[in-house]
C-alpha positions in Angstrom: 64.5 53.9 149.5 61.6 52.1 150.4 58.2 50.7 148.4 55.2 49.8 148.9 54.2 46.1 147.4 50.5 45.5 147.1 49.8 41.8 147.8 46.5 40.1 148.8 45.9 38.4 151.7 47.3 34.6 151.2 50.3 35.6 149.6 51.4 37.4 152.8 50.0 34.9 154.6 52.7 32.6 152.7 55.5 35.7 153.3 54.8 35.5 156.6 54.9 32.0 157.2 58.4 31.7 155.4 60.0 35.1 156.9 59.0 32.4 160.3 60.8 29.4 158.6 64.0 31.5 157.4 64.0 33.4 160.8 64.3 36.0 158.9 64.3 39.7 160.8 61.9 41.7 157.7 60.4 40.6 154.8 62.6 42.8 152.8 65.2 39.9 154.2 63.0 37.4 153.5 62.1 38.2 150.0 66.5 39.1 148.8 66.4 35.4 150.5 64.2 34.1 148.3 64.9 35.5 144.8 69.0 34.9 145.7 68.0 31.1 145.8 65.8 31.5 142.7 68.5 33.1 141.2 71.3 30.7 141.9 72.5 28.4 139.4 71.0 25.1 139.4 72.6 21.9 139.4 72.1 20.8 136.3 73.9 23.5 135.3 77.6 22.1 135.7 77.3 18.7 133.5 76.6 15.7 133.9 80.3 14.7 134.9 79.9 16.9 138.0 81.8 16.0 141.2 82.3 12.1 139.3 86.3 13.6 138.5 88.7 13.2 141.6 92.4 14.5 141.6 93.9 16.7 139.5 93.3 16.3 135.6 96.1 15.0 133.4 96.0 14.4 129.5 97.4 11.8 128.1 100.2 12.3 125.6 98.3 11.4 122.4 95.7 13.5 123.1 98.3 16.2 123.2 98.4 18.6 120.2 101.7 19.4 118.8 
C-alpha cells in the first residue's frame, strides 16, 4: 500500500537532506527511521541508578523477609 503525503516545500527540503545524512535508500526508510528513534525509550526512562550497579545483586540477610 502506498500514500501520498502532502508536504510543502522546506519540509522536504529537510526530508531530503536527512534521507542524505541517514543514507537512507527512500524516504519511506527515512521517515520509519525517524519516528523508531522518536519512539524509543529515552534515557531518563530507566532511573537514576542506571548503569551505576556492577555485578550481580545480592540482599543482605536483614533485609530478607521471613
Amino acid at each position: 500500500m502506498t500514500t501520498t503525503v502532502a508536504v510543502r516545500d522546506d519540509t522536504m527540503h529537510l526530508l531530503r537532506l536527512v534521507k542524505e545524512e541517514l543514507q537512507a535508500e527512500t524516504f519511506d526508510e527515512t521517515i520509519k527511521t525517524l519516528v523508531l528513534h522518536l519512539k524509543k525509550p529515552k534515557e531518563s526512562f530507566f532511573g537514576i541508578g542506571k548503569g551505576k550497579i556492577k555485578g550481580e545483586f545480592m540482599r543482605e540477610e536483614i533485609d530478607r523477609f521471613s
